[in-house]
Backbone bond lengths (Angstrom), bond angles and torsions (degrees), N, CA, C in turn:
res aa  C-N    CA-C-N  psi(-1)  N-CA   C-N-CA  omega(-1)  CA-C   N-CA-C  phi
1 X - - - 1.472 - - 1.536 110.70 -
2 X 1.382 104.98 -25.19 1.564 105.63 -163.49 1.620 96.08 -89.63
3 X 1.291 114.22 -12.74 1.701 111.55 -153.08 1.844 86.43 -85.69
4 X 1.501 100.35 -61.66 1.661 101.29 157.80 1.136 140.89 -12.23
5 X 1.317 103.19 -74.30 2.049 102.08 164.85 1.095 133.16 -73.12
6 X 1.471 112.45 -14.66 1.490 120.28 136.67 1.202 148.56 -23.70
7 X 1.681 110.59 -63.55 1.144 152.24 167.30 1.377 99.25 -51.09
8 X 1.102 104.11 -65.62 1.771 121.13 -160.50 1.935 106.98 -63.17
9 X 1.442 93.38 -37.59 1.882 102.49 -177.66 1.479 95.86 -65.63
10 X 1.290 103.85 -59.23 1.996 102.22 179.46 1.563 123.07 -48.25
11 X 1.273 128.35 -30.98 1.374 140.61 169.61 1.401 113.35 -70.40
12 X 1.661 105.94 -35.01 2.018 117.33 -179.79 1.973 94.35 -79.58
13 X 1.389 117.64 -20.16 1.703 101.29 -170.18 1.281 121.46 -110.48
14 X 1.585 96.35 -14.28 1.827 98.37 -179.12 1.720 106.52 -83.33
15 X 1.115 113.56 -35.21 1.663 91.84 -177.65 1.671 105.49 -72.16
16 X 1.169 129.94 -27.18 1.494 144.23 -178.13 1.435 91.99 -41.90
17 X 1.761 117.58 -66.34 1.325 149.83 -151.08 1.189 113.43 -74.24
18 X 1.678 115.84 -29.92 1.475 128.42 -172.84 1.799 103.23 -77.81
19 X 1.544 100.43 -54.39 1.687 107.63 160.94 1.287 124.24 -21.36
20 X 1.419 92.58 -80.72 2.097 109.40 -177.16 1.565 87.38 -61.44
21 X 1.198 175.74 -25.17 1.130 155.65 -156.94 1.603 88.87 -115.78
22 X 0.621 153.53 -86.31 1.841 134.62 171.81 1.043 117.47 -47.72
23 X 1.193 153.48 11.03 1.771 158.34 124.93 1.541 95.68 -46.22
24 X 1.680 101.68 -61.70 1.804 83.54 -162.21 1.401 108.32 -99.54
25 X 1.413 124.45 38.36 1.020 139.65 167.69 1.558 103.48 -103.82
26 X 1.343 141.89 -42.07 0.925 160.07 168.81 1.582 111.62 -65.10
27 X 0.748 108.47 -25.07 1.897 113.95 -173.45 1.613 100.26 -112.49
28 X 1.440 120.94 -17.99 1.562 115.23 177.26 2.247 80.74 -78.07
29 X 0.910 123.63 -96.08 0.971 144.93 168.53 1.771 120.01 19.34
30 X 1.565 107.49 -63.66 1.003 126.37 149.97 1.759 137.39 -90.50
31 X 1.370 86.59 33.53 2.371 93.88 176.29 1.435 90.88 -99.78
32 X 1.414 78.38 133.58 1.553 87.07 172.62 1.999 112.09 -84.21
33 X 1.280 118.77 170.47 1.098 98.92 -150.44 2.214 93.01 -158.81
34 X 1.255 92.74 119.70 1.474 84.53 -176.28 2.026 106.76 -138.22
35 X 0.981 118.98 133.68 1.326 126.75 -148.32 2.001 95.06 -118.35
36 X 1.463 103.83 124.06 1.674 111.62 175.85 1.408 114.76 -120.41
37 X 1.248 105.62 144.75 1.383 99.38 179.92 1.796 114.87 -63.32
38 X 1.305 131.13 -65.08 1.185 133.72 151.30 1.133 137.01 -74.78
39 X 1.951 121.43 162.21 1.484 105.28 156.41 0.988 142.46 -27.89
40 X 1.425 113.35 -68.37 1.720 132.94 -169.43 1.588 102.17 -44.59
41 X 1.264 128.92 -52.96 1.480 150.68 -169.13 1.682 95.49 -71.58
42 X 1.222 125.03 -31.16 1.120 123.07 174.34 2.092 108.98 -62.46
43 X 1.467 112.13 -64.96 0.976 150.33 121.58 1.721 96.53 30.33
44 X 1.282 105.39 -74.74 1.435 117.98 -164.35 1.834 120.13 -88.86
45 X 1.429 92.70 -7.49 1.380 107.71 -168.19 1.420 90.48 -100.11
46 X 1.531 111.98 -41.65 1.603 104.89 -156.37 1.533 99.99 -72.58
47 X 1.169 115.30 -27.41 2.193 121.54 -168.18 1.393 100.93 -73.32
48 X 1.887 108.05 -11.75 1.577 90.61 -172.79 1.815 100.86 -109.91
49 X 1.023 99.35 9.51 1.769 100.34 -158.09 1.528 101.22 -127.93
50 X 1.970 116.48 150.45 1.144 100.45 174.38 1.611 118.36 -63.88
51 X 1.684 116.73 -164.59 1.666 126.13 156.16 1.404 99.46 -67.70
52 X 1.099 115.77 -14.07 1.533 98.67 -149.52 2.111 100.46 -81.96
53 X 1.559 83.39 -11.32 1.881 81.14 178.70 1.779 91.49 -123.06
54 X 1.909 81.08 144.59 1.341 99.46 -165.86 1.613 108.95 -97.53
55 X 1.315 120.67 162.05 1.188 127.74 -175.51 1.211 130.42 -135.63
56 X 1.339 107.90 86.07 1.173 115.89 176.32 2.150 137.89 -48.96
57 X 1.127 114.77 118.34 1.643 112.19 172.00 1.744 113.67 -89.53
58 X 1.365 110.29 104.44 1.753 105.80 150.04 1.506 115.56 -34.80
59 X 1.103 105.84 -81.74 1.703 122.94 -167.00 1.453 104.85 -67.40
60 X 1.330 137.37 118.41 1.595 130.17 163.58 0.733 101.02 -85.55
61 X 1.250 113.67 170.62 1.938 136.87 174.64 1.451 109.93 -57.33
62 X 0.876 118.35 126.79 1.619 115.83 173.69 1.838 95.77 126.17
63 X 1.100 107.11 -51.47 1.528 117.81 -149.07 1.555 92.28 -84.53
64 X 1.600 105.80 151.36 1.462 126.67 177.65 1.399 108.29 -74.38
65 X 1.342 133.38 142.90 1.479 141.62 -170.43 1.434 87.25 -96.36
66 X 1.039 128.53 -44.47 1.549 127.25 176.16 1.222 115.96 -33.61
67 X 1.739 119.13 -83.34 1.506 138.63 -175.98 1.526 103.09 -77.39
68 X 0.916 126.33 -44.73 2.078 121.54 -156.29 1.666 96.17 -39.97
69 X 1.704 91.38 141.40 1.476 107.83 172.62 1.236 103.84 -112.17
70 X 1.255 134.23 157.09 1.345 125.22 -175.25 1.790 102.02 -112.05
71 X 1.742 88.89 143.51 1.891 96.90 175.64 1.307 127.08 -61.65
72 X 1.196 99.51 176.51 1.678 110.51 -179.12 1.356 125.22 -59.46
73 X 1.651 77.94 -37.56 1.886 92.26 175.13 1.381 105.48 -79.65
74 X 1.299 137.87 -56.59 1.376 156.76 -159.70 2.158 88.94 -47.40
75 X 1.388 109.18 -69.20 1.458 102.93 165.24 1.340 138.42 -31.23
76 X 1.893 94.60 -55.91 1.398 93.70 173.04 1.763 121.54 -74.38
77 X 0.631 107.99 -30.93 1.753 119.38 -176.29 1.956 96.64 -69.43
78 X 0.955 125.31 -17.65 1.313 130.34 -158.25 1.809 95.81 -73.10
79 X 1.690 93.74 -32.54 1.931 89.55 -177.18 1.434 116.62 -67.35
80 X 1.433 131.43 -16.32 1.568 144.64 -178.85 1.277 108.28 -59.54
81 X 1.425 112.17 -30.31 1.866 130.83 -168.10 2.033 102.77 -72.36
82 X 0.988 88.79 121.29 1.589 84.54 155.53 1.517 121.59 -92.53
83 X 1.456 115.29 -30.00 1.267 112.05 176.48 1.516 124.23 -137.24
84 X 1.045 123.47 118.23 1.652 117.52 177.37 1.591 111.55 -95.87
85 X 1.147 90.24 146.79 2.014 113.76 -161.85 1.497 82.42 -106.59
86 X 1.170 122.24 130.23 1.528 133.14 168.00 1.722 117.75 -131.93
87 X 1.188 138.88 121.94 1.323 141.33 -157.58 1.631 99.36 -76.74
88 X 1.715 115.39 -46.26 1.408 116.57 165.48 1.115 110.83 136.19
89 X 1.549 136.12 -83.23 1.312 127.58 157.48 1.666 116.99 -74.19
90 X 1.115 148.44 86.40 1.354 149.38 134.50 1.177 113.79 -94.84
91 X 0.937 113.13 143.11 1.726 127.64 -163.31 2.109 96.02 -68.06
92 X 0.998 92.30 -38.15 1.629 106.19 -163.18 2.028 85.60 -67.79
93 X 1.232 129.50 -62.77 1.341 132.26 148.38 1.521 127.98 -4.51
94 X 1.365 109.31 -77.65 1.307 128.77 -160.23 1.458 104.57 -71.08
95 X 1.622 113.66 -39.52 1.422 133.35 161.83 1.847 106.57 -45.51
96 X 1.005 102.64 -66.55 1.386 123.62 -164.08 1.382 134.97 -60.59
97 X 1.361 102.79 -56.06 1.677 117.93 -178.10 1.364 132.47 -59.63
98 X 1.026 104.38 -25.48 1.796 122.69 171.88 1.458 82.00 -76.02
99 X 0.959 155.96 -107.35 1.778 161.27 -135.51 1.625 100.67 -49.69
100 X 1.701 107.71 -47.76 1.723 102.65 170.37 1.203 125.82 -63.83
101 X 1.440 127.13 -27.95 1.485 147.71 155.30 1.068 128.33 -45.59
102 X 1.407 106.77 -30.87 1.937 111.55 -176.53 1.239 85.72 -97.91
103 X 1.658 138.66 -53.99 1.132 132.87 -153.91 1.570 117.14 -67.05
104 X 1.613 109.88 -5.69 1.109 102.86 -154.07 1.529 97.08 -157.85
105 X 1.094 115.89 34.22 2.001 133.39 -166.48 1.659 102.48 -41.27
106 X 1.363 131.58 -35.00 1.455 123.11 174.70 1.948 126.25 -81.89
107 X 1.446 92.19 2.82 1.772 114.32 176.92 1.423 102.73 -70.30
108 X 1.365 107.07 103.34 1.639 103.86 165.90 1.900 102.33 -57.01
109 X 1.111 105.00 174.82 1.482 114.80 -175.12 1.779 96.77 -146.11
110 X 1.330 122.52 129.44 1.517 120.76 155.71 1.161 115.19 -110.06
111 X 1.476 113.37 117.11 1.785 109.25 165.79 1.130 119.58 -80.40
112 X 1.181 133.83 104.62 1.347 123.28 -178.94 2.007 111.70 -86.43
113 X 1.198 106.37 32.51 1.455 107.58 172.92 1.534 94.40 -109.73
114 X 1.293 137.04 -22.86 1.149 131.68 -151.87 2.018 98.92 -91.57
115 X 1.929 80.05 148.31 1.919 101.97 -162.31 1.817 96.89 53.78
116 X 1.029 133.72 13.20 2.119 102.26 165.09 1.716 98.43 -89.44
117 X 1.136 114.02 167.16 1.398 134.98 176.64 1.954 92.73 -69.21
118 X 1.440 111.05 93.44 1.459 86.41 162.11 1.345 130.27 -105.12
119 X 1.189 143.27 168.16 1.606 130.71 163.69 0.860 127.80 -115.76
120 X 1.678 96.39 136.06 1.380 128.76 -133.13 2.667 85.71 -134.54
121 X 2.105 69.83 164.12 1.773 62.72 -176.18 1.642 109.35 144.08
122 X 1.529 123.97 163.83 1.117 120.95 152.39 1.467 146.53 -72.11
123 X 1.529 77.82 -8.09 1.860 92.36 -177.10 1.762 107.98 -94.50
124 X 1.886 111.37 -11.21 1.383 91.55 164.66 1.537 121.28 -132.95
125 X 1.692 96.12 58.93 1.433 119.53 175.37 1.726 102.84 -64.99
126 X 1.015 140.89 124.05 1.414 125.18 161.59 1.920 114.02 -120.59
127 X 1.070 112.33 34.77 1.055 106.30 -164.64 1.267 127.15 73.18
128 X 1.951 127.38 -142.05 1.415 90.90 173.53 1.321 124.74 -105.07
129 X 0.922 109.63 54.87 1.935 120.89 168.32 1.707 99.51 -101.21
130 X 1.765 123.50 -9.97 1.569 108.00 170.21 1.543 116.95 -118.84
131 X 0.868 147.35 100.47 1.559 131.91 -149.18 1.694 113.98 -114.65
132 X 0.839 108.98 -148.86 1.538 111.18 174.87 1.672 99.67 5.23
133 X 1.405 102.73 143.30 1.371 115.98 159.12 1.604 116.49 33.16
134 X 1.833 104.99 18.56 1.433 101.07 177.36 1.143 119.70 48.84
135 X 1.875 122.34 60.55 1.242 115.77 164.37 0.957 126.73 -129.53
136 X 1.677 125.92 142.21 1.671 116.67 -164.80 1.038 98.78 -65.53
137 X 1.598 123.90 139.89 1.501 134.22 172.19 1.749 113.81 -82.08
138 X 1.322 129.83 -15.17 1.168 123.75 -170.05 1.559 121.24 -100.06
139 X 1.064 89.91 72.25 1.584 124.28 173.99 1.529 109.21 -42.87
140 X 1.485 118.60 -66.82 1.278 157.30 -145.69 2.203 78.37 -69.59
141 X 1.222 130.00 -17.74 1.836 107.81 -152.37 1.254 78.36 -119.71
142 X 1.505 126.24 43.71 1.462 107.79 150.81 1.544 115.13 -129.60
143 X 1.276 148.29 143.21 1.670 119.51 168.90 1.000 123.03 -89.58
144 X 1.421 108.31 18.30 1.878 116.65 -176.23 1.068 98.41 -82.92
145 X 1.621 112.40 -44.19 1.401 128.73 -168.49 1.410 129.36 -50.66
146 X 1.351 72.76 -72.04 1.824 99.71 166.18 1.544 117.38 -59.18
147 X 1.283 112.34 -17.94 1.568 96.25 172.03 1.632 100.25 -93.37
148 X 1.274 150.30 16.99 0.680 171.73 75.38 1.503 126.45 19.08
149 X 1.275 119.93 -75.56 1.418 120.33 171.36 1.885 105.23 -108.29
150 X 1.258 121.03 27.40 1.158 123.57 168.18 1.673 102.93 -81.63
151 X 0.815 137.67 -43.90 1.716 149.51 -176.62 1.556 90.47 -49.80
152 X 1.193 127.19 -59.03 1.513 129.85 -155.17 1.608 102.13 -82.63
153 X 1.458 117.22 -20.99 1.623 113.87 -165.18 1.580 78.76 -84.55
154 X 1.570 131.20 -41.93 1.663 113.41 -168.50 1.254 115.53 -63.12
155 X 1.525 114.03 -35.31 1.506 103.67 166.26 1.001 153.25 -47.85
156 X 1.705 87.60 -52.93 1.612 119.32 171.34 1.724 105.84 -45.43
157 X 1.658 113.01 -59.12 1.480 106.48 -179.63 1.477 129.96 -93.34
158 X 1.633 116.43 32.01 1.251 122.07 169.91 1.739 102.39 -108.81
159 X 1.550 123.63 -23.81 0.858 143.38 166.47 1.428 108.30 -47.07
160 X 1.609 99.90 -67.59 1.652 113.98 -178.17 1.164 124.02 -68.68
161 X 1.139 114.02 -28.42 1.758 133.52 179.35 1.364 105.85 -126.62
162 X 1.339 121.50 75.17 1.695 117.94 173.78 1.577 101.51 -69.75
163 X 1.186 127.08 -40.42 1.292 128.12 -165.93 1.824 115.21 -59.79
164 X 1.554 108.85 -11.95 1.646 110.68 169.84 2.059 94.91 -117.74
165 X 1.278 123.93 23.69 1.764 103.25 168.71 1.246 102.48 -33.71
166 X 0.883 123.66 -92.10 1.864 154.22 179.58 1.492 92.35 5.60
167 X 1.382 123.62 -65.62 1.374 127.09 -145.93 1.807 92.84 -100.53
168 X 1.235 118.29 -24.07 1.539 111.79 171.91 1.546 111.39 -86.12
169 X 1.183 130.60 -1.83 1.396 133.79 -149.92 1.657 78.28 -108.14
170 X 1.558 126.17 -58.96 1.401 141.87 -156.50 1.799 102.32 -80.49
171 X 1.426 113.97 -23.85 1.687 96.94 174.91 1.566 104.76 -117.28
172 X 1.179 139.27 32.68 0.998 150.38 -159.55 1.816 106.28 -102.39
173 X 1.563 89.67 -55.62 1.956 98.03 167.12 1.951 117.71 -55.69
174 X 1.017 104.12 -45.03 1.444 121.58 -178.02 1.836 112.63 -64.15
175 X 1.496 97.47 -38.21 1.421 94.52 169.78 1.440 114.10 -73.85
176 X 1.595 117.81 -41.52 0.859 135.15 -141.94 1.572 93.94 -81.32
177 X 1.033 110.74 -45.01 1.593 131.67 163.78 1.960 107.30 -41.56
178 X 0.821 101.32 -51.21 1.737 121.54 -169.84 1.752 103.51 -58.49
179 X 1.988 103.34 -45.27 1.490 102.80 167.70 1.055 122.95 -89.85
180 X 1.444 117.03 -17.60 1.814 94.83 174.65 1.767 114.22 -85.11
181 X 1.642 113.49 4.08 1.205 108.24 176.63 1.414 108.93 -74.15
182 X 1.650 114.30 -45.11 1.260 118.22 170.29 1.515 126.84 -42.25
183 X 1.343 105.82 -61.20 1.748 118.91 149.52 1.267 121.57 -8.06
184 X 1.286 105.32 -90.69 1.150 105.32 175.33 1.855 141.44 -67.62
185 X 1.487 100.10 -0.77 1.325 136.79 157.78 1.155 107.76 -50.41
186 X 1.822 121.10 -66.70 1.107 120.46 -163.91 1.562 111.16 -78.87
187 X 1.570 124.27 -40.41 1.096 135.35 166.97 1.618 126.83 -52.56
188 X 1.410 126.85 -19.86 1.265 119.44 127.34 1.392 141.20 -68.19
189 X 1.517 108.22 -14.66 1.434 112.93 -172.40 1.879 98.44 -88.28
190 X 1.264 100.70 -44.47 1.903 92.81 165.84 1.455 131.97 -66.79
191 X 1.333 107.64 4.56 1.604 124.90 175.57 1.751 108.50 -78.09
192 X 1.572 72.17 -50.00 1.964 85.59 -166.40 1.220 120.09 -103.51
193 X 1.509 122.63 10.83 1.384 125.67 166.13 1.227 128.82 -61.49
194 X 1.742 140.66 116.82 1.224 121.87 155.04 0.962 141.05 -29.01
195 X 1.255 106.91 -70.63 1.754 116.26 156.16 1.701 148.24 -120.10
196 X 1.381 83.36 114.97 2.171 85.85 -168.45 1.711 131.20 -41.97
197 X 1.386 98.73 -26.65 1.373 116.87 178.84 1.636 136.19 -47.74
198 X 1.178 139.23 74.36 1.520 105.91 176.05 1.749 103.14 -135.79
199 X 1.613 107.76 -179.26 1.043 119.84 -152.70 1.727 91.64 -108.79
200 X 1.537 109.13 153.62 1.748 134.22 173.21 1.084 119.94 -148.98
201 X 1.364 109.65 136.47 1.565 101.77 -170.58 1.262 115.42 -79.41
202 X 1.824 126.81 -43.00 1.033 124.51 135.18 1.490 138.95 -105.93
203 X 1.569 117.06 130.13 1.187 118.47 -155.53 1.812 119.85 -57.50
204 X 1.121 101.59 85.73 1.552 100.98 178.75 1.514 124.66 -107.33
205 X 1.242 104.79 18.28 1.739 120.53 -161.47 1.447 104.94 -136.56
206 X 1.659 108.96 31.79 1.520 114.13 170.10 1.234 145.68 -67.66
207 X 1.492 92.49 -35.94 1.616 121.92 179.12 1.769 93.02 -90.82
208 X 1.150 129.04 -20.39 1.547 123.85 -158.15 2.255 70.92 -80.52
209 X 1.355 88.09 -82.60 1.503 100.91 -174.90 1.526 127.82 -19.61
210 X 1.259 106.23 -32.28 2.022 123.57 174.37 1.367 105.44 -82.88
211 X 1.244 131.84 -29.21 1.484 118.17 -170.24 1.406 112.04 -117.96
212 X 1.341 102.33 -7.40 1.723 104.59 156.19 1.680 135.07 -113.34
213 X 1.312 88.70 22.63 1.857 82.15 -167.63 0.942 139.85 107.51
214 X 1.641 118.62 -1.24 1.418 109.80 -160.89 1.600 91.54 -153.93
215 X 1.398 92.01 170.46 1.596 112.32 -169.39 1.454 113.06 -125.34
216 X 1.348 111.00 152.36 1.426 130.15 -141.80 1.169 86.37 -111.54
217 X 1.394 141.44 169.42 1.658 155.33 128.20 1.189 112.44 -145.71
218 X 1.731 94.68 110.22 1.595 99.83 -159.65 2.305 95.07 -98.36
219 X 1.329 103.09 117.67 1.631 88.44 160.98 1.252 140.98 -55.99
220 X 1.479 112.44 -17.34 1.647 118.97 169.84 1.756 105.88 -62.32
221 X 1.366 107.89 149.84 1.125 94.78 147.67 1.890 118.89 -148.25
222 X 1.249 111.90 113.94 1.347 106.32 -172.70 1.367 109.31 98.45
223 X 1.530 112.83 20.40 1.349 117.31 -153.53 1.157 150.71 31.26
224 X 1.374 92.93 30.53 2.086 113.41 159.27 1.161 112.90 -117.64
225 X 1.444 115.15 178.82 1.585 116.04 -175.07 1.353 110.35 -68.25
226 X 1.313 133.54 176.20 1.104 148.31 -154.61 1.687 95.97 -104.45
227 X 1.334 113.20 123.41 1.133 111.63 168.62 1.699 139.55 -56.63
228 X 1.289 140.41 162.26 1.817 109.80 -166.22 1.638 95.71 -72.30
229 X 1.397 127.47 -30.87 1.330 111.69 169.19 1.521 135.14 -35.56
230 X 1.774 75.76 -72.99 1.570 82.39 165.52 1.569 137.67 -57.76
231 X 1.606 102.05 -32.28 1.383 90.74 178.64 1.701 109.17 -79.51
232 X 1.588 114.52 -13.93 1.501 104.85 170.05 1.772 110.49 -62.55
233 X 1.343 120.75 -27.27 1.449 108.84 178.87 1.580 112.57 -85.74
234 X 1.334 111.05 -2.49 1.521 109.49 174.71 1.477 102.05 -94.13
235 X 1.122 118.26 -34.96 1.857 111.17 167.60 1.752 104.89 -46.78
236 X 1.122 101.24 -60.73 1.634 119.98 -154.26 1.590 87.75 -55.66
237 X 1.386 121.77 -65.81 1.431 125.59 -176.82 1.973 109.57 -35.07
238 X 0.816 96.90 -75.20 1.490 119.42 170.21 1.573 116.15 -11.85
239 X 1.783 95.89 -85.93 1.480 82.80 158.06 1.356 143.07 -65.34
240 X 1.265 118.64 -22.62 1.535 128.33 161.72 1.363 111.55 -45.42
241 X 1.285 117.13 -47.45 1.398 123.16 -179.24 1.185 145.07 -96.88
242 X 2.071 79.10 13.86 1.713 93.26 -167.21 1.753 144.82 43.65
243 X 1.194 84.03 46.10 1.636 108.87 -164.67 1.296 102.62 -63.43
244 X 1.521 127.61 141.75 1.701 125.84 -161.49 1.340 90.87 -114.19
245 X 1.813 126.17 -27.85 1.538 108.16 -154.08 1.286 93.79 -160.58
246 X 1.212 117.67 154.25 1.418 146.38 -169.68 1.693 112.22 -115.89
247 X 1.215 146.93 78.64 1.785 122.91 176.08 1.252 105.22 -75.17
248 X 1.200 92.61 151.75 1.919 98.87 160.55 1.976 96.99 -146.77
249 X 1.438 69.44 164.62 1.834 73.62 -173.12 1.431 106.38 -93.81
250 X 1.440 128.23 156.37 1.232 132.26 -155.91 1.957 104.12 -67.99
251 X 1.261 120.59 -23.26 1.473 117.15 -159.38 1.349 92.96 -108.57
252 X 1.612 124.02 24.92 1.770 121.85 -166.59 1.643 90.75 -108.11
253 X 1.341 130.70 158.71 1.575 130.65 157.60 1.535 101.03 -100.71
254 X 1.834 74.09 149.06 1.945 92.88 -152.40 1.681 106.57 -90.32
255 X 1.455 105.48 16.24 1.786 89.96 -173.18 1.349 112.50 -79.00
256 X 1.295 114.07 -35.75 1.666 101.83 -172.53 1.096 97.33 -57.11
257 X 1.706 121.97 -65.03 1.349 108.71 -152.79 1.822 111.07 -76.79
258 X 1.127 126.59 -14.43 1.543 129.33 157.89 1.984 110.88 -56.92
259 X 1.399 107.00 -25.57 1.719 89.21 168.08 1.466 103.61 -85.97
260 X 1.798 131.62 -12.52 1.193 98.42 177.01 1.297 121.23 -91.51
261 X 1.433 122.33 -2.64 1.496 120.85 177.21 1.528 93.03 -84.70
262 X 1.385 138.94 -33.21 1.761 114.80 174.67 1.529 112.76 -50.24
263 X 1.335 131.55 -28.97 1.049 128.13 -145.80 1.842 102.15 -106.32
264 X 1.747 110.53 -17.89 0.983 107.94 -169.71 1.748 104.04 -140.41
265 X 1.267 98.18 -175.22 1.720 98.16 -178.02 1.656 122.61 -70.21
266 X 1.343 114.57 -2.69 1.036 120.36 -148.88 1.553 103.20 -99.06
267 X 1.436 122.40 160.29 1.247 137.65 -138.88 1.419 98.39 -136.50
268 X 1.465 129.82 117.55 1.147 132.09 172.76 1.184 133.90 -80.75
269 X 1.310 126.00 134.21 1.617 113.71 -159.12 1.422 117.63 -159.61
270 X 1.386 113.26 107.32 1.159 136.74 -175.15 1.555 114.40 -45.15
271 X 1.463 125.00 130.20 1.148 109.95 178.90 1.904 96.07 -147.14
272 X 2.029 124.86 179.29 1.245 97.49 170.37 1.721 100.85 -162.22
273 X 0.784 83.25 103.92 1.797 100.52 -174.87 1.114 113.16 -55.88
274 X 1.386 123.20 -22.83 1.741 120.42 167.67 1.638 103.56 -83.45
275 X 0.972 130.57 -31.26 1.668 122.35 171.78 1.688 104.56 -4.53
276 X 1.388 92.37 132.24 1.574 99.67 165.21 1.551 125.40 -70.50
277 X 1.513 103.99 -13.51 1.807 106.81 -171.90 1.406 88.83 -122.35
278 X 1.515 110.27 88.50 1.317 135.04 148.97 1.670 117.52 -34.02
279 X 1.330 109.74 -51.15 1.474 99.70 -179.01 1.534 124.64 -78.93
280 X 1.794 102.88 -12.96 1.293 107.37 -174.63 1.327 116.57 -88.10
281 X 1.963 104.97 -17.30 1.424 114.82 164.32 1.294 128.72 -49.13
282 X 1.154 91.56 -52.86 1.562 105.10 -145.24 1.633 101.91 -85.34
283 X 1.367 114.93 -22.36 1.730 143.30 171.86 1.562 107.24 -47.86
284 X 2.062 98.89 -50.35 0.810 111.33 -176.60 1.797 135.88 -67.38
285 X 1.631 83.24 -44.87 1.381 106.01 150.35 1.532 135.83 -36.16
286 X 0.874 92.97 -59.77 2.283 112.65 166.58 1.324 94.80 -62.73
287 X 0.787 147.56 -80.58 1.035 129.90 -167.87 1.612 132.57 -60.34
288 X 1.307 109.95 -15.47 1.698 105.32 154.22 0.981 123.63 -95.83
289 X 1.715 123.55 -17.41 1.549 108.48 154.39 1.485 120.19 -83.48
290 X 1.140 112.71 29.03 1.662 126.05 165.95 1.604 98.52 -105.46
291 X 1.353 135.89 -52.19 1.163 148.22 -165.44 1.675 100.34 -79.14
292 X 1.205 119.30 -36.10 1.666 102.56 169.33 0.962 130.50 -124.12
293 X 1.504 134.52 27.61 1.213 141.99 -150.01 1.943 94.78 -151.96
294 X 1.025 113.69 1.36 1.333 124.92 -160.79 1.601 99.86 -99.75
């Protein structure tokens, strides 16, 4: 009797079982699938796109956009992607994309550095966080910018994903809305600042700094620490210039720039431009160069 209802339960679960195992065979199969080099870029894809497409990060949190090599898996999984979002110059990029390109010859690719005004030069060599043609890669820390090559990322993924236009076409204003509030956030805040000046340990607030008014002094130089020279002329500067604040990015070590706040008035302060909540960054941002620059 027992062998029976046995029998009978196994006959009631395997066709049940065969379903759900070709359901999610069918739904691995058909996800759509789009791959970014960073958070922030993640960020911008996800506000315009349903859940229903996934988004892949190269670079995790923690890890340098500069050096990161990408895994075994990270490669292989890379063929699921229809489209990779690339910022343009990151070292982790410039390294990279030729090798993702061969590996993967039907991967659309979007540069979103390509046609913006970038800056380029000897003054923002940093070693290898600036590459090719010496150009700052951090596009993404301005909202001038970004409203800027935001037009081309909607294309790029209505193109790639016709099957969500509808839903990228309809949240596209609202985002879009979201950066020029910031925009114009900062562009009053460089009107009415006392003073334009502040200090970074690494310069990631270049493009923020060019289109609003204000000036950068990054302590790296060449992307190593600051020599005791140099950092004696970044003390000296400092107080001369009455410098209020210091950033450093959360994955940087704080001694250089912790001997220049002993030496001067200035206040050290963690900040992180790869953050996944772009708007809460950059929010955040305005408001401490309102709070020390004021």
């Amino acid at each position: 009797m027992r062998f029976k209802r046995l029998i009978f339960l196994i006959a009631f679960l395997i066709p049940g079982a065969l379903v759900f195992l070709q359901s999610c065979g069918n739904k691995k199969e058909n996800e759509a699938e789009i791959t970014v080099s960073i958070e922030p870029l993640k960020y911008f894809v996800e506000e315009l796109t349903s859940w229903d497409i996934e988004v892949n990060v190269m670079v995790p949190m923690g890890a340098s956009p500069a050096t990161y090599s990408p895994t075994a898996s990270q490669l292989t999984g890379l063929s699921s992607s229809r489209l990779y979002v690339q910022a343009g110059y990151l070292g982790f990029e410039q390294a990279w994309m030729p090798r993702l390109k061969e590996l993967n010859p039907e991967l659309k690719v979007l540069n979103l550095s390509t046609d913006l005004n970038l800056i380029r030069g000897e003054d923002h060599v940093h070693g290898d966080h600036v590459h090719k043609g010496g150009v700052d890669p951090h596009i993404w820390m301005s909202p001038k910018v970004v409203m800027e090559f935001l037009p081309r990322l909607r294309e790029s993924l209505i193109e790639t994903f016709p099957e969500y236009k509808q839903e990228i076409v309809q949240q596209y204003p609202e985002l879009y809305g979201r950066i020029k509030k910031q925009h114009e956030a900062f562009a009053k805040l460089g009107t009415h600042l006392k003073k334009k000046e502040f200090m970074i340990f690494h310069p990631a607030l270049t493009y923020l700094a060019r289109d609003y008014g204000l000036k950068q002094i990054p302590l790296e130089y060449e992307g190593k620490e600051p020599t005791p020279q140099k950092l004696r002329n970044l003390i000296d500067l400092a107080n001369k210039a009455n410098i209020k604040v210091i950033f450093i990015q959360v994955e940087f070590d704080r001694k250089s720039a912790g001997m220049v706040t002993e030496e001067t008035d200035a206040s050290l302060v963690p900040l992180n431009p790869l953050a996944h909540d772009w708007d809460g960054e950059m929010k955040r941002i305005h408001d401490l160069l309102e709070e020390y620059l004021k």
